[in-house]
C-alpha positions as CSV (number, residue, x, y, z in Angstrom):
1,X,0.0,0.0,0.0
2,X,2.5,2.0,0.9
3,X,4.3,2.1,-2.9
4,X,0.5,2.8,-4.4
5,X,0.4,6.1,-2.7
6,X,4.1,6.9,-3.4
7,X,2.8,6.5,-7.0
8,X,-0.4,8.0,-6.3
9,X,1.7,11.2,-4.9
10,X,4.1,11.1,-8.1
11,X,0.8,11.6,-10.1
12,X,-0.9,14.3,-7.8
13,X,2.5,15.9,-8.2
14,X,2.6,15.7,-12.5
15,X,-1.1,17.2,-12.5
16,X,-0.5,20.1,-10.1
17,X,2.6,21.0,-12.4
18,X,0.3,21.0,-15.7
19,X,-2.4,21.9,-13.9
20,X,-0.3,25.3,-12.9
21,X,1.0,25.7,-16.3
22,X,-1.6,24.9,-18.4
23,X,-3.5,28.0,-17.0
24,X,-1.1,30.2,-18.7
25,X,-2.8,29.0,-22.3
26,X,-5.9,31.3,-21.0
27,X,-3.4,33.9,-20.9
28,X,-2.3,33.3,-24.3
29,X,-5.7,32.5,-25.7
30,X,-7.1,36.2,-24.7
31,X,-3.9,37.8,-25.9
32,X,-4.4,36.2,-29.2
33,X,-7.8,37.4,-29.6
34,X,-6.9,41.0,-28.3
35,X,-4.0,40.7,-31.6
36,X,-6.5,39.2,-33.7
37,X,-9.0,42.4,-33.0
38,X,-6.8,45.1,-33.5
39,X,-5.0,43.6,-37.2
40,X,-8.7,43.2,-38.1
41,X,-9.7,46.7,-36.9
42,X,-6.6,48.7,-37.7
43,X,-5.1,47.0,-40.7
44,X,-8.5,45.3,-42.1
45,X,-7.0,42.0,-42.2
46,X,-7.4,38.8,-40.7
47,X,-6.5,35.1,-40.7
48,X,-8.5,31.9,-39.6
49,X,-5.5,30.9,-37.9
50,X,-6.0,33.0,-35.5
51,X,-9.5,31.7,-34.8
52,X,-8.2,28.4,-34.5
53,X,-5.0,28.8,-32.4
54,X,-7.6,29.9,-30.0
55,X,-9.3,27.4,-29.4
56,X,-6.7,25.3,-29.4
57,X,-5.1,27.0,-26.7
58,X,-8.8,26.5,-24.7
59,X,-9.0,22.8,-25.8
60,X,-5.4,22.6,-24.6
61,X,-6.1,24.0,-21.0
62,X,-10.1,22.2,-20.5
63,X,-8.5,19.1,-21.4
64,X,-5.0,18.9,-19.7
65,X,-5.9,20.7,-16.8
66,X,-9.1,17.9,-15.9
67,X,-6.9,15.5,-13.7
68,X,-6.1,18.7,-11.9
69,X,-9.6,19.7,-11.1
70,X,-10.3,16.4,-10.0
71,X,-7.5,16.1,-7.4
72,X,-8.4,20.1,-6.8
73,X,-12.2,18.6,-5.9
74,X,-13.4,21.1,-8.1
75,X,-15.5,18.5,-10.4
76,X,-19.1,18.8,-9.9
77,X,-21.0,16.6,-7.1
78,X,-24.6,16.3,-6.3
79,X,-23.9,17.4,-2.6
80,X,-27.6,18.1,-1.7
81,X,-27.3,14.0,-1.6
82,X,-23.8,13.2,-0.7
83,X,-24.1,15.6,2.2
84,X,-26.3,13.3,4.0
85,X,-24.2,10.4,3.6
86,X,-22.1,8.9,6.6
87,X,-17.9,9.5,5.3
88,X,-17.4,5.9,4.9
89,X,-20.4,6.1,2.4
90,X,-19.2,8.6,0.5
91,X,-15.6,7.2,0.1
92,X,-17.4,3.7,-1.4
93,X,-19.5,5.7,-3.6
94,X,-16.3,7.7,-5.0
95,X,-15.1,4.2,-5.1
96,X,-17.4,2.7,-6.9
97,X,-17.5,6.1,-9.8
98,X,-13.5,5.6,-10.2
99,X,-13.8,2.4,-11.3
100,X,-16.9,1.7,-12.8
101,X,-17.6,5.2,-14.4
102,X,-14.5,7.3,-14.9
103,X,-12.1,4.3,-15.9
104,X,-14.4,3.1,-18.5
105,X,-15.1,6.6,-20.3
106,X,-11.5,7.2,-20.3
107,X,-10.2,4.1,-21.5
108,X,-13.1,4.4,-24.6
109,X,-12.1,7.7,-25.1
110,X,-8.4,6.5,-25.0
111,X,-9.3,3.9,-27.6
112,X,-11.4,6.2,-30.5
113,X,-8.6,9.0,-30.2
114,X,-5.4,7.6,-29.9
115,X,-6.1,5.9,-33.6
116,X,-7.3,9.8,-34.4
117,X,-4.5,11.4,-33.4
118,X,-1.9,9.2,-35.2
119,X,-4.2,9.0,-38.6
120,X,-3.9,13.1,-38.6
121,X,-0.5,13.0,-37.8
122,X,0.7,10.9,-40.6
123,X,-2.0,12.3,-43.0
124,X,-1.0,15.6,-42.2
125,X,-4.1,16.7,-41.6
126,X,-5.1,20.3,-42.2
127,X,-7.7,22.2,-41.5
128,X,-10.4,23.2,-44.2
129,X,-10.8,26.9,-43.6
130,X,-8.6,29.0,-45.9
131,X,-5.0,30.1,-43.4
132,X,-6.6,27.3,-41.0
133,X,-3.5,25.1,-39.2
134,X,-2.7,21.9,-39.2
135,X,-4.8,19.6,-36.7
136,X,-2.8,17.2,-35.0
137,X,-1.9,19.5,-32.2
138,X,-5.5,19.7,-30.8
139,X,-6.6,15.7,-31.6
140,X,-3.4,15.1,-29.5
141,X,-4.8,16.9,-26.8
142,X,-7.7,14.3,-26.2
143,X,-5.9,11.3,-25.5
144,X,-3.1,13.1,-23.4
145,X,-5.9,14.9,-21.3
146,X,-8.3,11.8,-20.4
147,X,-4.9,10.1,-19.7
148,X,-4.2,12.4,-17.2
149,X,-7.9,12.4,-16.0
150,X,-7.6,8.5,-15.6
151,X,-4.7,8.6,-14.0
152,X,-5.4,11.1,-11.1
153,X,-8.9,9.0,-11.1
154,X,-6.5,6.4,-10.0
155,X,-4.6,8.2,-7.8
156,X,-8.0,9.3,-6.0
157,X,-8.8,5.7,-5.7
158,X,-5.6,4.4,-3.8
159,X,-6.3,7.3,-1.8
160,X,-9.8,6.3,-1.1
161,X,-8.9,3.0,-0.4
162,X,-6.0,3.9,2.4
163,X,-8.4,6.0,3.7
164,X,-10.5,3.4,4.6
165,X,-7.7,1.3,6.3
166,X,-7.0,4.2,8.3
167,X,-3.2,5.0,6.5
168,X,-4.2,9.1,5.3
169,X,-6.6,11.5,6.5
170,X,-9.8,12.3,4.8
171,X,-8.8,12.8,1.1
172,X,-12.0,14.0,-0.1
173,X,-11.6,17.4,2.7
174,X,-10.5,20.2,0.2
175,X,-7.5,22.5,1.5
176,X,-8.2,25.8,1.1
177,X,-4.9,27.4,-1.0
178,X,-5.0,30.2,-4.0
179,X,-7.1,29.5,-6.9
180,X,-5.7,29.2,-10.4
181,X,-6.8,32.0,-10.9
182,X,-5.1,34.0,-7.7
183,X,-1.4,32.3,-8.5
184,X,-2.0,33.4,-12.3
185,X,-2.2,36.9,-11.0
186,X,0.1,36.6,-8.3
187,X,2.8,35.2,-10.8
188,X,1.8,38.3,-13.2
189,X,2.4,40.9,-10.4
190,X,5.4,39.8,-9.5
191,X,6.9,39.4,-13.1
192,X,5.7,42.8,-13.6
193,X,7.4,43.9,-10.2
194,X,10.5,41.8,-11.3
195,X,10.3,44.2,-14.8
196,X,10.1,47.4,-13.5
197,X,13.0,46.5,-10.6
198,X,15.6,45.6,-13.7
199,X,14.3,48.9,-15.8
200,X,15.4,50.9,-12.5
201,X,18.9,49.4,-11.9
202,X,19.2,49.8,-15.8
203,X,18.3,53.1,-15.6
């Protein structure tokens, strides 16, 4: 038991890194469309691609960052239920969606678009619009982010299960920390801070 939840750490550990990261792409994803505005408003000119590499960048960060929200609790529960329920109850019934729900969506969804990836790869898919991109980037995006999901949903099952033999504390308690949201802006500030620090010894 005690290797399972050094592996189930390793992968609570790889999703809070892309997890952090991936955040960044909503970043990108509004400064794309803020470009995109102004060349089309000031210059009268446009390009699909620009369309397109936004919503890759959201596919990108819904996708990958989904193992993270489940090991952040921030996946959606029916609490007006669950709220009722004794803890024990609610660790079997978590139990019981890890391996009879979640596993099974992810490994289909593994199975359809890991063959749909590698066919656009090799085809060299593009896309149809005129200046679209290519589309192996986002197809590879499905497969890598229900990997992820299935892999933190296994990490939240060890969990639950040396939880019930009294080896870790309540896993399903949510520590209050910064939300993605707070560290994006945090890590903003301070870059900004970090700028205006080297323009002043420069200076």
């Amino acid at each position: 038991m005690q290797a399972l939840l050094k592996l189930s750490k390793a992968i609570d550990r790889l999703n809070t890194f892309v997890g952090r990261y991936v955040i960044w792409l909503i970043l990108a994803a509004t400064l794309v469309s803020g470009i995109n505005a102004v060349v089309r408003k000031v210059f009268h000119t446009s390009s699909n691609a620009f369309l397109e590499v936004q919503w890759y960048f959201f596919a990108a960060s819904f996708l990958l960052a989904a193992g993270y929200a489940l090991l952040e609790k921030e996946h959606v529960k029916v609490d007006v239920i669950n709220a009722k329920l004794s803890q024990r109850t609610r660790v079997w019934i978590d139990i019981f969606g890890f391996i009879f729900f979640l596993t099974p969506v992810c490994i289909v969804v593994l199975k359809y678009s890991i063959p749909f990836f590698i066919q656009a790869y090799q085809s060299g898919e593009v896309s149809s619009n005129a200046g679209g991109l290519i589309r192996w980037p986002v197809y590879l995006m499905m497969p890598l982010g229900f990997g992820l999901l299935m892999l933190q949903g296994f990490s939240e099952l060890i969990k639950r299960i040396a939880f019930l033999r009294g080896l870790i504390p309540d896993p399903m308690v949510k520590v209050l920390a910064q939300s993605a949201e707070e560290e994006l802006a945090e890590a903003i500030r301070l870059a900004e801070e970090k700028a205006a620090a080297q323009k002043a010894q420069n200076a």
